[in-house]
The first five atom37 places (N, CA, C, CB, O) and aatype in JSON, in Angstrom:
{
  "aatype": [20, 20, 20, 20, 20, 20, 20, 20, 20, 20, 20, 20, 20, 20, 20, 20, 20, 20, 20, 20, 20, 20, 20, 20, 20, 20, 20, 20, 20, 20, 20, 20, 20, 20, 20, 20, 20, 20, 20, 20, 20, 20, 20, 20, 20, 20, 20, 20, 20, 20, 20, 20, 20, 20, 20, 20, 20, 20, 20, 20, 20, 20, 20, 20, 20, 20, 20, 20, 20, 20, 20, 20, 20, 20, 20, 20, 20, 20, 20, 20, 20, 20, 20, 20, 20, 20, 20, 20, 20, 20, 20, 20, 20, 20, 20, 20, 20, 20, 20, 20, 20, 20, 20, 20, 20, 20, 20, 20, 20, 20, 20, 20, 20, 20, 20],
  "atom_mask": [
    [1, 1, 1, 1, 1],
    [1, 1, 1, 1, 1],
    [1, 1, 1, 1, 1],
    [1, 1, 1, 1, 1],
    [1, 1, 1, 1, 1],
    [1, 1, 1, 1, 1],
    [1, 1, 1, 1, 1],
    [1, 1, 1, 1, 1],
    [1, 1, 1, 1, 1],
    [1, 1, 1, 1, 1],
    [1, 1, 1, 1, 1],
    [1, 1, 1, 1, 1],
    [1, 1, 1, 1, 1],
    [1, 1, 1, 1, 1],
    [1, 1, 1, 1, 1],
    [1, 1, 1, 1, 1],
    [1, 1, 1, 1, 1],
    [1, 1, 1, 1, 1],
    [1, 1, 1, 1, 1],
    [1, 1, 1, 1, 1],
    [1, 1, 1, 1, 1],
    [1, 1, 1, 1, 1],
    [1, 1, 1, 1, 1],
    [1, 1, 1, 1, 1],
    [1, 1, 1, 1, 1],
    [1, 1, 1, 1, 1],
    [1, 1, 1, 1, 1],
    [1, 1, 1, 1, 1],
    [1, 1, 1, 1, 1],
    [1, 1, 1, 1, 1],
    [1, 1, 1, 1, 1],
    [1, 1, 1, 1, 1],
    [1, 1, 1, 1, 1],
    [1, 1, 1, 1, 1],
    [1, 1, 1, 1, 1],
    [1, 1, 1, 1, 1],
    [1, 1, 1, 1, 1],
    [1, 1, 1, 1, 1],
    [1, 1, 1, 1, 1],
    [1, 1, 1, 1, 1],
    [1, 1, 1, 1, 1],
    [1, 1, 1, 1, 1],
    [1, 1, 1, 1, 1],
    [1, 1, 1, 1, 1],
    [1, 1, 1, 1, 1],
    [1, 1, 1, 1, 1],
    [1, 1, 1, 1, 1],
    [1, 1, 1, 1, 1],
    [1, 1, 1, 1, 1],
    [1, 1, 1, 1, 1],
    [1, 1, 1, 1, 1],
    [1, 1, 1, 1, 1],
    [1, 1, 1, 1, 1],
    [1, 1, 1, 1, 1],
    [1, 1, 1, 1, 1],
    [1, 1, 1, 1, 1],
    [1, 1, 1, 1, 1],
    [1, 1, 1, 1, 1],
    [1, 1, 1, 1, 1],
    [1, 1, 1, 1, 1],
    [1, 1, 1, 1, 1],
    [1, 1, 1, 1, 1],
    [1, 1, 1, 1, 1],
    [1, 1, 1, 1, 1],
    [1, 1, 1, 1, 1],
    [1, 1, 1, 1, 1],
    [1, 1, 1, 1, 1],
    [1, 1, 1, 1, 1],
    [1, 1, 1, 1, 1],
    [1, 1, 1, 1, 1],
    [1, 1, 1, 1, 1],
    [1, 1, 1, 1, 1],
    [1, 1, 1, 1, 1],
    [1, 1, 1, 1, 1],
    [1, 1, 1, 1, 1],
    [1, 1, 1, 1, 1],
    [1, 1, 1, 1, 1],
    [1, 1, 1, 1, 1],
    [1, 1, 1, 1, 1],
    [1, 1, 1, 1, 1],
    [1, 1, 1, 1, 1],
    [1, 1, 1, 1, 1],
    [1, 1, 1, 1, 1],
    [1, 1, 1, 1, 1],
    [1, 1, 1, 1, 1],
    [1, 1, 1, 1, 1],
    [1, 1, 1, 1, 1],
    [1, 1, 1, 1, 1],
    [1, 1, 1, 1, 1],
    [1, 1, 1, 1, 1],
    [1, 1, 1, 1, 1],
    [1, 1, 1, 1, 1],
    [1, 1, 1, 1, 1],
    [1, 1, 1, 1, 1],
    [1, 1, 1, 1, 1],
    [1, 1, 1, 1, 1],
    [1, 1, 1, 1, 1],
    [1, 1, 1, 1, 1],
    [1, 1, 1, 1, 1],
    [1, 1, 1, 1, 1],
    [1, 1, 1, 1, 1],
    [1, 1, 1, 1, 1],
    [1, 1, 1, 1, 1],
    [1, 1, 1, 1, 1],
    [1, 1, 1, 1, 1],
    [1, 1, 1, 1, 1],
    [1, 1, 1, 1, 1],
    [1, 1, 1, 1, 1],
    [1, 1, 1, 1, 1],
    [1, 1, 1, 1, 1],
    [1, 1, 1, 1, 1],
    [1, 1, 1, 1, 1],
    [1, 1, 1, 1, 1],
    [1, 1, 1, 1, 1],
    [1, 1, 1, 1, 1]
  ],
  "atom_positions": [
    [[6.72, -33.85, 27.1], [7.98, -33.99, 27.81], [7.9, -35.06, 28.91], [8.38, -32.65, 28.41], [8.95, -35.65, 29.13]],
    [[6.86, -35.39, 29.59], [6.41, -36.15, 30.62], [6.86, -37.55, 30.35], [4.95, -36.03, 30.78], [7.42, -38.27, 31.18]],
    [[6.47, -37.98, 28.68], [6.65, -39.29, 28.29], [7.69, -39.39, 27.74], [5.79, -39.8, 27.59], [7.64, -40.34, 26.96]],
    [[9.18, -38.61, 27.74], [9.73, -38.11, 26.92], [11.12, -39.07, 28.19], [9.38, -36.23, 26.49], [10.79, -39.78, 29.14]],
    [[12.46, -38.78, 27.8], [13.72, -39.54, 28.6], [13.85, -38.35, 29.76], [15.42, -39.83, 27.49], [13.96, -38.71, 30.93]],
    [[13.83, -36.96, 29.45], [13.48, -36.44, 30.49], [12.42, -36.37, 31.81], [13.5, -35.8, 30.05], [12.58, -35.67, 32.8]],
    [[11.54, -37.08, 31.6], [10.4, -37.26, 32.83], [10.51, -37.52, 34.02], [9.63, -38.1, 32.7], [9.94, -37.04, 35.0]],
    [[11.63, -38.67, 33.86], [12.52, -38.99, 35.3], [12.92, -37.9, 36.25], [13.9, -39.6, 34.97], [12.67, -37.79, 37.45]],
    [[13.64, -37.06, 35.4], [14.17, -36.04, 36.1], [13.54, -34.41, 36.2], [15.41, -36.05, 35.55], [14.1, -33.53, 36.85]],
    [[12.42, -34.24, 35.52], [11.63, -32.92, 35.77], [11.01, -33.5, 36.83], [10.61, -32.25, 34.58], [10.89, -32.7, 37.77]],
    [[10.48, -34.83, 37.09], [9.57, -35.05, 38.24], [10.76, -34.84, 39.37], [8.68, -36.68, 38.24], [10.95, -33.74, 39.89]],
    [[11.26, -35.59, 39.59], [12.73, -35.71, 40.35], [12.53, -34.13, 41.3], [14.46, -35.74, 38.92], [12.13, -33.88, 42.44]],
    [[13.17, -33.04, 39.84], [13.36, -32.18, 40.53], [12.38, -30.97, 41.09], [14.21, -31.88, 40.01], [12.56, -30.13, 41.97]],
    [[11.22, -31.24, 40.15], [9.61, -30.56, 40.65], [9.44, -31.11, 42.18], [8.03, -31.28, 39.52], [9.73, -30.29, 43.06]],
    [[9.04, -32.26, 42.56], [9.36, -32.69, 43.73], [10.1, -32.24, 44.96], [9.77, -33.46, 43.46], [9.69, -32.04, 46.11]],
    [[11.44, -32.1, 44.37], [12.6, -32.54, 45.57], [13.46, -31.04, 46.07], [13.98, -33.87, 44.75], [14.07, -30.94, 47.13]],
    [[13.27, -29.55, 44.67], [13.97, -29.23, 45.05], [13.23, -27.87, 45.7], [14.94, -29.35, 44.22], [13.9, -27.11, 46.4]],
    [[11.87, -27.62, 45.43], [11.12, -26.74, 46.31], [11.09, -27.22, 47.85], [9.67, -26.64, 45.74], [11.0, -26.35, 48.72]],
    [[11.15, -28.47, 48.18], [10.82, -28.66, 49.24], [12.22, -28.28, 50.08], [10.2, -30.0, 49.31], [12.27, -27.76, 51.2]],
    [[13.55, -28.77, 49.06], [14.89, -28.48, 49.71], [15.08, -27.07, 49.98], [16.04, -28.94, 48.88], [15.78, -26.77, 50.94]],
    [[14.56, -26.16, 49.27], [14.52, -24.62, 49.12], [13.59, -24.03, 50.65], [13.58, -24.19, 47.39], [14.15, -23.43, 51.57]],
    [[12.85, -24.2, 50.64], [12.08, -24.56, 51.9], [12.67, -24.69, 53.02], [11.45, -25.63, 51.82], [12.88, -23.64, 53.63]],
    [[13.14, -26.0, 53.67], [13.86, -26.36, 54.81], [15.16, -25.42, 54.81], [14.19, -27.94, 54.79], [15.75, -25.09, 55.83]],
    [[15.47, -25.09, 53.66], [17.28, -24.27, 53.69], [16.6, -22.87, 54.28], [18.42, -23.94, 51.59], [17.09, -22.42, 55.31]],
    [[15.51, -22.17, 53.67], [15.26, -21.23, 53.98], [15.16, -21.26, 55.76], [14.17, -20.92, 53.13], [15.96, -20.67, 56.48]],
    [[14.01, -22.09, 56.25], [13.87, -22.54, 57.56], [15.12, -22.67, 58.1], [13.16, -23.72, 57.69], [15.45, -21.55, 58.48]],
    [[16.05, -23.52, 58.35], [17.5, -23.4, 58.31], [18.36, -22.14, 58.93], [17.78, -23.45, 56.95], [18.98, -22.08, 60.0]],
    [[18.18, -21.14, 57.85], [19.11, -20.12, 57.73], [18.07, -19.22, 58.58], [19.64, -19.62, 56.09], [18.75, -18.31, 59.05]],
    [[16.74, -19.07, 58.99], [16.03, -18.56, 59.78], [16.49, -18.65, 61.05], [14.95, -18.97, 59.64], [16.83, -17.81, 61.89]],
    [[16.44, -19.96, 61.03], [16.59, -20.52, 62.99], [18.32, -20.44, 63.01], [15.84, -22.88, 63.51], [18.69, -19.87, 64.04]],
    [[18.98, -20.68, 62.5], [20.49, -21.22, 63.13], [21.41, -19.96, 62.54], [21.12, -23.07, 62.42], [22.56, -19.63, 62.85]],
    [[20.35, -19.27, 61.39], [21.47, -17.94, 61.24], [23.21, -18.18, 61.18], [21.24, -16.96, 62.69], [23.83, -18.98, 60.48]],
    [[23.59, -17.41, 61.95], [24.45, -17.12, 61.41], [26.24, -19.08, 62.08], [24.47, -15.0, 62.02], [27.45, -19.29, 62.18]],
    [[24.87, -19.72, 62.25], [25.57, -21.3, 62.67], [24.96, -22.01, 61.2], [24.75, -22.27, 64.57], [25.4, -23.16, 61.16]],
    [[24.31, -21.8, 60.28], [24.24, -22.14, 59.29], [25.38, -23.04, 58.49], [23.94, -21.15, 58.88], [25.31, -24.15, 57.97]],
    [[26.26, -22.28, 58.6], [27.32, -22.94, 57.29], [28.04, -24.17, 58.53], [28.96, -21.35, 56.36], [28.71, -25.11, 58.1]],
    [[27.86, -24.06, 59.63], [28.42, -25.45, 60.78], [27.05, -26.33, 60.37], [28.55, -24.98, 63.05], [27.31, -27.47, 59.98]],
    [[26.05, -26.08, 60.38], [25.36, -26.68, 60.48], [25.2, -28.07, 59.13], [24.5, -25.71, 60.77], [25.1, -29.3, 59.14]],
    [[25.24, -27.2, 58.28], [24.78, -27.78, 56.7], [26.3, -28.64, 56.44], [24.41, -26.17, 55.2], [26.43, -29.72, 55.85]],
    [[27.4, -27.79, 57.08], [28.79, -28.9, 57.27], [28.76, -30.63, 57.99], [29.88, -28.0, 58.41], [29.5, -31.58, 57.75]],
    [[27.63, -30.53, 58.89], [27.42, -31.43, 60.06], [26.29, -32.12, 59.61], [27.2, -30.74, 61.47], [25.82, -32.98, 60.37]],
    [[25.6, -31.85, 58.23], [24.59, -32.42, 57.78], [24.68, -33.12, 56.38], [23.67, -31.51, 57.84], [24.26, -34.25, 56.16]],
    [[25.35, -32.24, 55.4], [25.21, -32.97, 54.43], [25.92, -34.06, 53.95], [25.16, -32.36, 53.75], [25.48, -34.84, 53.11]],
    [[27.42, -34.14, 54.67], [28.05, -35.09, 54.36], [27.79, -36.77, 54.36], [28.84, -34.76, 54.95], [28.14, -37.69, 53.62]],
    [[26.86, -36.65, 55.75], [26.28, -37.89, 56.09], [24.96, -38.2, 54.78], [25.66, -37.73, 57.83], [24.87, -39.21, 54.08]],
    [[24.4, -37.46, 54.77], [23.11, -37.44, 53.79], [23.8, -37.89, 51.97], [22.28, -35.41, 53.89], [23.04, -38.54, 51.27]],
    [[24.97, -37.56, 51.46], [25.87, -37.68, 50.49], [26.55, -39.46, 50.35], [27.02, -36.47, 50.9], [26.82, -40.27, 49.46]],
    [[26.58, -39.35, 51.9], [26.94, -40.86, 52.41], [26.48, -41.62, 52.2], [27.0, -41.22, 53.37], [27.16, -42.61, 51.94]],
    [[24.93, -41.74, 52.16], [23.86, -42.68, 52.64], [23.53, -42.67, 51.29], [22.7, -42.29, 53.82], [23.29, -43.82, 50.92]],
    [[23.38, -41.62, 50.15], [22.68, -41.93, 48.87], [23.68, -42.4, 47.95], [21.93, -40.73, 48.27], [23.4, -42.75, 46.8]],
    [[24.99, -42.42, 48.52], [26.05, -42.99, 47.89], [26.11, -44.34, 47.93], [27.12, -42.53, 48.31], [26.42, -45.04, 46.97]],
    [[25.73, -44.89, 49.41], [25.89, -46.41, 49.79], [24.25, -46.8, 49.19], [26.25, -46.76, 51.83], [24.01, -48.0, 49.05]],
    [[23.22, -45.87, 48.85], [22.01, -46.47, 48.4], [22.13, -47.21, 46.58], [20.81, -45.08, 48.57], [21.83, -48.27, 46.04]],
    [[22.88, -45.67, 46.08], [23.21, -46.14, 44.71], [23.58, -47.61, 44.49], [24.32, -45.35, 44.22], [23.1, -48.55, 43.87]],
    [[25.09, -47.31, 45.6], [25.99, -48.74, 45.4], [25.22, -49.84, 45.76], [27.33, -48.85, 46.31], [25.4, -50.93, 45.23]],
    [[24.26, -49.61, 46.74], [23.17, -51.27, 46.43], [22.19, -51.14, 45.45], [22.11, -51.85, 47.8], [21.57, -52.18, 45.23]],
    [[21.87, -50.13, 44.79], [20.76, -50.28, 43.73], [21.48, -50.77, 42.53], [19.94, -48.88, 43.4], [20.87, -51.45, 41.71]],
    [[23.16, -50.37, 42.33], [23.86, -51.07, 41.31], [23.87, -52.18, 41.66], [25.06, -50.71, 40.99], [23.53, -53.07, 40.88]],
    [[24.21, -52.41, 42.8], [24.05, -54.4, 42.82], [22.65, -55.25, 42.56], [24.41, -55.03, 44.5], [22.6, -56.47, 42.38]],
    [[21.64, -54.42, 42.58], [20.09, -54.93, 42.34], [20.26, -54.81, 40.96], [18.69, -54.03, 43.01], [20.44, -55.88, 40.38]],
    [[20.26, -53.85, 40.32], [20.56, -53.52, 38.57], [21.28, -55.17, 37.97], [22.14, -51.8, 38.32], [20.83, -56.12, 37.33]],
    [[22.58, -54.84, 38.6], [23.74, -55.52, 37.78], [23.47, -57.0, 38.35], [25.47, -54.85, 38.11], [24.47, -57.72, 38.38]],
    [[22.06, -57.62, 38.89], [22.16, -59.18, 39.06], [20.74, -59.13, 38.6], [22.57, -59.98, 40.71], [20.27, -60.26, 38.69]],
    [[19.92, -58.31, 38.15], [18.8, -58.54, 37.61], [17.79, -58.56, 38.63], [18.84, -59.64, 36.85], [16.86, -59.35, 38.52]],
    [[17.89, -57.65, 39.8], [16.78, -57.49, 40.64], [15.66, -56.69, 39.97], [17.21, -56.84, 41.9], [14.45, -56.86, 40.17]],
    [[16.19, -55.85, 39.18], [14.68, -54.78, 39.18], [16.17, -53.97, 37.38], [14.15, -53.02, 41.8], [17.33, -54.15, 37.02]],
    [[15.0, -53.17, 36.96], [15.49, -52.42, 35.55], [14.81, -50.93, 35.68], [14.87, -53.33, 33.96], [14.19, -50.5, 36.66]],
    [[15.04, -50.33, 34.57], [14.25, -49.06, 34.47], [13.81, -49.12, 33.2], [14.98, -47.76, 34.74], [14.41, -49.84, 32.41]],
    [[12.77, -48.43, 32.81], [12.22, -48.73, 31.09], [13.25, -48.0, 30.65], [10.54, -48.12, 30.4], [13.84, -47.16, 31.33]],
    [[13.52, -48.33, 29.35], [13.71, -47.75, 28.15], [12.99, -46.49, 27.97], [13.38, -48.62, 27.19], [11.76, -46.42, 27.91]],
    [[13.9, -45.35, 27.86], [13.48, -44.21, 26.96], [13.14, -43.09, 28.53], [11.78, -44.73, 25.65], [13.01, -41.88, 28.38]],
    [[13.07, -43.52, 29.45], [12.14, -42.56, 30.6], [13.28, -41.61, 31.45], [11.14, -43.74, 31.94], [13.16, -40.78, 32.35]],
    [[14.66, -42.24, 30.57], [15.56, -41.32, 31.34], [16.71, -40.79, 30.55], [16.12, -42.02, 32.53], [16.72, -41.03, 29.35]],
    [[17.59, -40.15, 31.04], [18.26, -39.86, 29.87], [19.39, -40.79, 29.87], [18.66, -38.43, 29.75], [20.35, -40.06, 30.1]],
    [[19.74, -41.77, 29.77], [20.39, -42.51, 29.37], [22.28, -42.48, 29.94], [19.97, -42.3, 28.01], [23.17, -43.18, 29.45]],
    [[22.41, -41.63, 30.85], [23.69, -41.85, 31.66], [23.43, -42.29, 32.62], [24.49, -40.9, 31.97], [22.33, -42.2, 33.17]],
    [[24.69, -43.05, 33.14], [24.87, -43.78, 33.88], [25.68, -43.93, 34.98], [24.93, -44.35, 33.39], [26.89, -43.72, 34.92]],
    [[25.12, -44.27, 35.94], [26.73, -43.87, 37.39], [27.21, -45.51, 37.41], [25.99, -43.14, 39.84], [26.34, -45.85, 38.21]],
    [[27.65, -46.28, 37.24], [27.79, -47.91, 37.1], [26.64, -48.12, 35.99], [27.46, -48.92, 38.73], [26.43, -47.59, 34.9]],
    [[25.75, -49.47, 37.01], [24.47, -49.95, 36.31], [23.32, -48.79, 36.57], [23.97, -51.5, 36.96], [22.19, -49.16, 36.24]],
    [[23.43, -47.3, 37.15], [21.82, -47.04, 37.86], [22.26, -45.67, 37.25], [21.33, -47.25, 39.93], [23.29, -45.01, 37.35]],
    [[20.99, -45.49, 36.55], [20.58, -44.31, 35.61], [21.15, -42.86, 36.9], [18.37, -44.43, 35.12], [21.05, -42.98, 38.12]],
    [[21.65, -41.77, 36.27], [21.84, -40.85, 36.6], [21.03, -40.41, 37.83], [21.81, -40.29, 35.65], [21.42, -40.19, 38.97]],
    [[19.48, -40.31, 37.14], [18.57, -40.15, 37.54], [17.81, -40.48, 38.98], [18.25, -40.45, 36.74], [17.02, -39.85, 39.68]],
    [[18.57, -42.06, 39.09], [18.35, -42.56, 40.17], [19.33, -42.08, 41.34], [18.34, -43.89, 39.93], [18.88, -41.73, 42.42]],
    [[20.66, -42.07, 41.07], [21.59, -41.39, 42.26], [21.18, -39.82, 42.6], [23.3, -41.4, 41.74], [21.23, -39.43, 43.77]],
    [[20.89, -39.16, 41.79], [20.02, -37.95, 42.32], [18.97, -38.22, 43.45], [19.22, -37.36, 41.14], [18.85, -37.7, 44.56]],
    [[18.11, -39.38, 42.71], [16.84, -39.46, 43.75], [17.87, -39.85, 45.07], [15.38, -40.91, 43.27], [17.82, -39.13, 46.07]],
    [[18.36, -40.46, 45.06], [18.54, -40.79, 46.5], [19.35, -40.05, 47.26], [18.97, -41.98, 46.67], [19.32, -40.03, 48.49]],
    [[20.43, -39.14, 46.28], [20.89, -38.07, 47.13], [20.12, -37.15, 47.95], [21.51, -37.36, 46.44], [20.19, -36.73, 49.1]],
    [[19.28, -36.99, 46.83], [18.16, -35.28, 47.41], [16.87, -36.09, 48.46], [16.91, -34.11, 45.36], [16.07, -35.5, 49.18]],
    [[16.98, -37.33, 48.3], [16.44, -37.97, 49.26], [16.89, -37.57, 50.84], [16.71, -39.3, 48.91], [16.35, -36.91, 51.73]],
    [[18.03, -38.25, 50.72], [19.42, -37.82, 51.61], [19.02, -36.97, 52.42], [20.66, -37.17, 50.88], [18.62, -37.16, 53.56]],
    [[19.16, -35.48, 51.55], [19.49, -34.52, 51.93], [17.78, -34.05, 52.56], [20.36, -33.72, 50.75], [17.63, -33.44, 53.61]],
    [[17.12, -34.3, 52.05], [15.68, -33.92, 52.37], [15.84, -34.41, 53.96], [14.33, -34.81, 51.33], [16.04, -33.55, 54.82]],
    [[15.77, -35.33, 54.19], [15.82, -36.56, 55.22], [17.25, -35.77, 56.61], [16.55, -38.5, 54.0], [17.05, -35.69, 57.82]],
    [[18.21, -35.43, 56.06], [18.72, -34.72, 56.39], [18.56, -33.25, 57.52], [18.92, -34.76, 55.47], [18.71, -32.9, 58.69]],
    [[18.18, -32.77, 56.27], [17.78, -31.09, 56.76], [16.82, -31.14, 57.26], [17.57, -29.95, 55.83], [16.44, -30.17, 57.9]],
    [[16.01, -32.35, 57.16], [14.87, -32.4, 58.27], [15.29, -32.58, 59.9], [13.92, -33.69, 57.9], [14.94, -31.92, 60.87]],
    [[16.13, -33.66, 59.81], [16.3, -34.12, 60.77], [16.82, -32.15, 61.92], [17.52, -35.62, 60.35], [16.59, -31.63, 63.02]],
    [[17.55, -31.86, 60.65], [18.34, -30.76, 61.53], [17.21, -29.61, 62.51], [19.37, -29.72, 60.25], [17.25, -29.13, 63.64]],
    [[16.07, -29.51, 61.11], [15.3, -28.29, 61.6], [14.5, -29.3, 62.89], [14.09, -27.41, 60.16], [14.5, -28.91, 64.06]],
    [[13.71, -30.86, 62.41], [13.23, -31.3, 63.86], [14.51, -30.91, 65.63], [13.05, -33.32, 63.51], [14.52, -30.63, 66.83]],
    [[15.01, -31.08, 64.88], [16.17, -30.75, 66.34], [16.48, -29.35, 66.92], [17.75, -31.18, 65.97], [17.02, -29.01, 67.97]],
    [[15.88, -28.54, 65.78], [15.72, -27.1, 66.32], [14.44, -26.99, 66.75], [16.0, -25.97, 65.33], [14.17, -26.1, 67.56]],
    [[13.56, -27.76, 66.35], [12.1, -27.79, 67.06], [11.87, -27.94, 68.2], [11.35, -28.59, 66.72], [11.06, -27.35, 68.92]],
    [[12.8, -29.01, 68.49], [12.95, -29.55, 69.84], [14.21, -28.94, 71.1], [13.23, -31.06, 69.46], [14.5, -29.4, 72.2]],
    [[14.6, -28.07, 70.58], [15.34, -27.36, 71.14], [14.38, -26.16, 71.56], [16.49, -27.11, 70.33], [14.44, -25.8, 72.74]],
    [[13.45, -25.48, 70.64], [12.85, -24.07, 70.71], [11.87, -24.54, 71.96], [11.99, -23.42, 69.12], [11.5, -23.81, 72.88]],
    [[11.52, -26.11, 71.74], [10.51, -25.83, 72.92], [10.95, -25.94, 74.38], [9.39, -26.79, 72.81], [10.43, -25.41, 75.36]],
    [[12.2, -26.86, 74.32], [12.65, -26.87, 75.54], [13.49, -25.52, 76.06], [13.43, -28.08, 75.59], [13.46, -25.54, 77.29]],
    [[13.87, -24.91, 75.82], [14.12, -23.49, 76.1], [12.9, -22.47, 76.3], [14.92, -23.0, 75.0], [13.11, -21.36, 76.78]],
    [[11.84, -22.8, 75.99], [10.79, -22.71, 76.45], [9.9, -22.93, 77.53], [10.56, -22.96, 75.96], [9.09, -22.1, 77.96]],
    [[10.11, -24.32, 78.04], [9.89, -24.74, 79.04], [10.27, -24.8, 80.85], [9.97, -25.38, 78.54], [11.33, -25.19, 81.33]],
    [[9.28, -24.38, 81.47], [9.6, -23.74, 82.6], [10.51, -24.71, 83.66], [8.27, -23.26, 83.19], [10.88, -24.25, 84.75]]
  ]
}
C-alpha cells in the first residue's frame, strides 16, 4: 500500500491526525468548557493560511515549479495540486494552530502562577 496512489495520504494522516487528537484533547482539558470559542478563534485562520498555501502551490504546479510523481496519489485534484497536498497544508494549519492556542495557555498557567 506504501508504494501504492494511496501512500500520500496514509502517511499524511498517520502523521497529522494523532498528533491533532492530542492537542484537541489538551485543549478541551485546559479551556473546558471555552473550548468551542476557542477552536472558533482558531481554526478559521489555520483554514486561511492552507488555503492561500494551496493557491501558491497551484501557481508553482501550473508554471512548472515543482510536480508530484505519477501513481503516489490518488489522482484528484483541487486546481493543479493533488488532493493530497491541500490536506497537508490544512492539517498543517491546524497543527500550527492549536499549538499556538495550547502555547498561550502555557503561558497563561504560569503567569497566574507567578508571585
Amino acid at each position: 500500500m506504501m508504494e501504492s496512489r494511496w501512500a500520500y495520504l496514509v502517511h499524511l494522516m498517520v502523521w497529522a491526525l494523532p498528533l491533532i487528537l492530542l492537542q484537541l484533547i489538551a485543549l478541551v482539558r485546559h479551556y473546558k468548557e471555552r473550548t468551542g470559542a476557542v477552536l472558533r478563534a482558531v481554526l478559521p485562520p489555520a483554514f486561511l493560511v492552507g488555503g492561500y498555501l494551496s493557491v501558491a502551490d497551484h501557481l508553482a504546479i501550473s508554471t512548472g515549479i515543482w510536480n508530484f510523481g505519477a501513481g503516489k496519489h490518488l489522482g484528484v485534484y483541487v486546481g493543479a495540486v493533488p488532493l493530497e497536498e491541500v490536506l497537508f497544508f490544512v492539517l498543517t494549519s491546524v497543527l500550527v494552530s492549536l499549538g499556538l492556542a495550547l502555547f498561550t495557555a502555557l503561558l497563561g498557567r504560569k503567569e497566574a502562577r507567578a508571585p
